[in-house]
N, C-alpha and C positions, 0 to 999 in steps of 0.2 A: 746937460751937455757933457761928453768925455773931455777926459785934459787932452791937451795936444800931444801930438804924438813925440818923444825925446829919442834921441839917439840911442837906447838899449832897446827901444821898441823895432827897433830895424837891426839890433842883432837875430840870431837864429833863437828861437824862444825854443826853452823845457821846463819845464813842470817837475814838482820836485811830490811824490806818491807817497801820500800816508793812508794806510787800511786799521780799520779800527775795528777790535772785535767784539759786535754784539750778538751775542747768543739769545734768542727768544723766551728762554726764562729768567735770564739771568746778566741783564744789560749794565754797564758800567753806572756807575753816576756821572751826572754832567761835567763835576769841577775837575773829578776823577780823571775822567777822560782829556778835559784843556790840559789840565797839567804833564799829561803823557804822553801826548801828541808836543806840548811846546819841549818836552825832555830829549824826545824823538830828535828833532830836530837839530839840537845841538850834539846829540850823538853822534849820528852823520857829519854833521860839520866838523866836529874834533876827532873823527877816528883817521886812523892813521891811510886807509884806503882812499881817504879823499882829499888828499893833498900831496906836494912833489908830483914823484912816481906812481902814486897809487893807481888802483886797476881803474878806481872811479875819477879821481881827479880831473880828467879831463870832462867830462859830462857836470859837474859840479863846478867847476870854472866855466864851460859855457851857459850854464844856470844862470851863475852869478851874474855872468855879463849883461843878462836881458832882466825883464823883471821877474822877483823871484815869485815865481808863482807856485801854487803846492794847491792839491786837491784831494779832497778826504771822503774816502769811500768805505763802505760797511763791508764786514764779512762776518759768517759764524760755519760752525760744521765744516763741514767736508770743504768749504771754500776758502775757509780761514786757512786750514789745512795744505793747499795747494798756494795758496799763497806764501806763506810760510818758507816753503821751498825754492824760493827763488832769494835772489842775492838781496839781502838788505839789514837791517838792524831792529828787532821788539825790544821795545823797552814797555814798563811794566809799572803799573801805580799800587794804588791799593787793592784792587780787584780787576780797571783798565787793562787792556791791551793796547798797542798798536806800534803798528810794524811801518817802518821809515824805508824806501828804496832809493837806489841811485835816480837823479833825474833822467828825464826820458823826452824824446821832442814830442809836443804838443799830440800832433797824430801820427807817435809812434808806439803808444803803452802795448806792455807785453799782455797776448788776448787773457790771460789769468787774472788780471786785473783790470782790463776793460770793460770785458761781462759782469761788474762789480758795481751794485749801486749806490749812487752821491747821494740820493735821496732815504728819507728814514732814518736819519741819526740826530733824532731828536732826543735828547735824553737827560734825565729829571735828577736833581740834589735830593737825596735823604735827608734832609736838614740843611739847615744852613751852612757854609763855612762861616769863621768865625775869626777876628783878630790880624795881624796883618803876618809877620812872619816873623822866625826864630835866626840866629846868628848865621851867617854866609847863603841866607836863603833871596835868592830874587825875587822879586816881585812883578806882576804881568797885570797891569789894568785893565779892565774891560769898561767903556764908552755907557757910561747910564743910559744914555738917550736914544741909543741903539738896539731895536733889534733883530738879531739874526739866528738862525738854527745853528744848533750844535756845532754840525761842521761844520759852518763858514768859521765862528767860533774859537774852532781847533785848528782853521788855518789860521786864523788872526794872529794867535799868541803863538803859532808856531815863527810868525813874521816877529813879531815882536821876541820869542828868544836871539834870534837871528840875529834881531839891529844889536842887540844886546851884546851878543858875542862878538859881535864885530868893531862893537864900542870899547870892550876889556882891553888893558894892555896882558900882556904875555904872563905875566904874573898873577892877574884876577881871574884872566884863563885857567892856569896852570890848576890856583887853589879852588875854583870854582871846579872844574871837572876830576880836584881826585875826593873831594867831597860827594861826590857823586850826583851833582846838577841838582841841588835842592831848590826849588820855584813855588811860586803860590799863583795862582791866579783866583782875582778876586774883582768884584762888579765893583767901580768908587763910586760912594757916595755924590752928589752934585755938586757938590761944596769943592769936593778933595779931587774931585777932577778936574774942574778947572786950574785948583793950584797947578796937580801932576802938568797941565797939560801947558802951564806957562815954565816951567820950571828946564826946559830944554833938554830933556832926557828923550832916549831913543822914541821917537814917536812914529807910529802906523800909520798911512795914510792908504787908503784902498783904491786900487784903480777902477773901482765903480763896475767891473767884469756883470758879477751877482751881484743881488739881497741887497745893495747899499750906493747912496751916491757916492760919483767919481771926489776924489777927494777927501771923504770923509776920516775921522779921523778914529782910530778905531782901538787900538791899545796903546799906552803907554808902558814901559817899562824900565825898571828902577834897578840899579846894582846888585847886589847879594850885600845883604843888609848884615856892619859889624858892628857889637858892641864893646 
């Protein structure tokens, strides 16, 4: 069964567009890729175009007001390309791409991006990651019990930088983004999610749209870790 419906669901809903570039020889890796999409995200949030004044602000405030929703689509070549040219922010991993735009209402995406497919971004670890993270680096849990393709995925933790950001005082802000957004995401253990997930830190719950029941609870996310 869905949750009931709450008061932001009867605001005007938008959708907040991340395209993620996989090229046919030469596709990102998985962790790669959550980690640059949840980067993405806080870029947008903290750039200066999307708050006050800004050109975006107001489409980003009416975001915010409904649920934040965000949808991850593929591009490579010539698509990536035209994508590109339109107003938004790439941010940039190891080898990752993916490009973050202003939101958009639901069925309003610009057709550059709507001829863009959700499906096929399944994409694989070269190895494991390993260890948890290095000083001012946040942390993004991923639900052991859980599974969902890549995209849904790199929305998850894109939700989960989000709560995150919006949990910082101005200060955690401040030194977290001129550090330059350092994050890890990483699958916990069975054990170490449960702790995460009693522990009252920013937690994910999905509205059950796709992939997953309503409810479910799906990343947990942890400060910028100092020693």
């Amino acid at each position: 069964m869905r949750q009931e419906p709450v008061p932001r669901d009867e605001a005007p809903q938008f959708v907040l567009p991340l395209v993620v570039r996989i090229e046919r020889n030469e596709p990102p890796s998985r962790t790669d890729a959550l980690e640059t999409a949840a980067r993405a995200v806080v870029l947008m949030l903290s750039d200066a175009r999307s708050s006050g004044d800004g050109e975006w602000a107001a489409r980003v405030r009416d975001w915010q007001d409904g649920r934040i929703r965000k949808v991850v689509r593929r591009a490579r070549g010539a698509e990536w390309r035209k994508a590109s040219e339109l107003p938004g922010i790439t941010a940039a991993g190891g080898g990752a791409e993916v490009r973050v735009f202003p939101p958009v209402p639901l069925d309003g995406w610009p057709r550059e991006l709507s001829k863009l497919q959700v499906s096929g971004t399944e994409l694989e670890d070269r190895g494991q990651p390993v260890g948890d993270a290095g000083p001012g680096c946040a942390l993004l849990w991923l639900n052991p019990g859980l599974h969902m393709s890549t995209g849904k995925e790199m929305a998850q933790v894109g939700h989960g930088a989000q709560l995150l950001w919006w949990d910082m005082d101005e200060a955690g802000r401040t030194a977290w983004r001129d550090a330059g957004f350092p994050l890890a995401v990483r699958t916990a253990a069975a054990g170490r999610w449960a702790e995460l997930a009693a522990r009252g830190l920013p937690t994910v719950r999905d509205a059950g749209f796709t992939e997953v029941a309503p409810g479910s609870v799906t990343v947990v996310a942890e400060h910028p870790v100092r020693h």
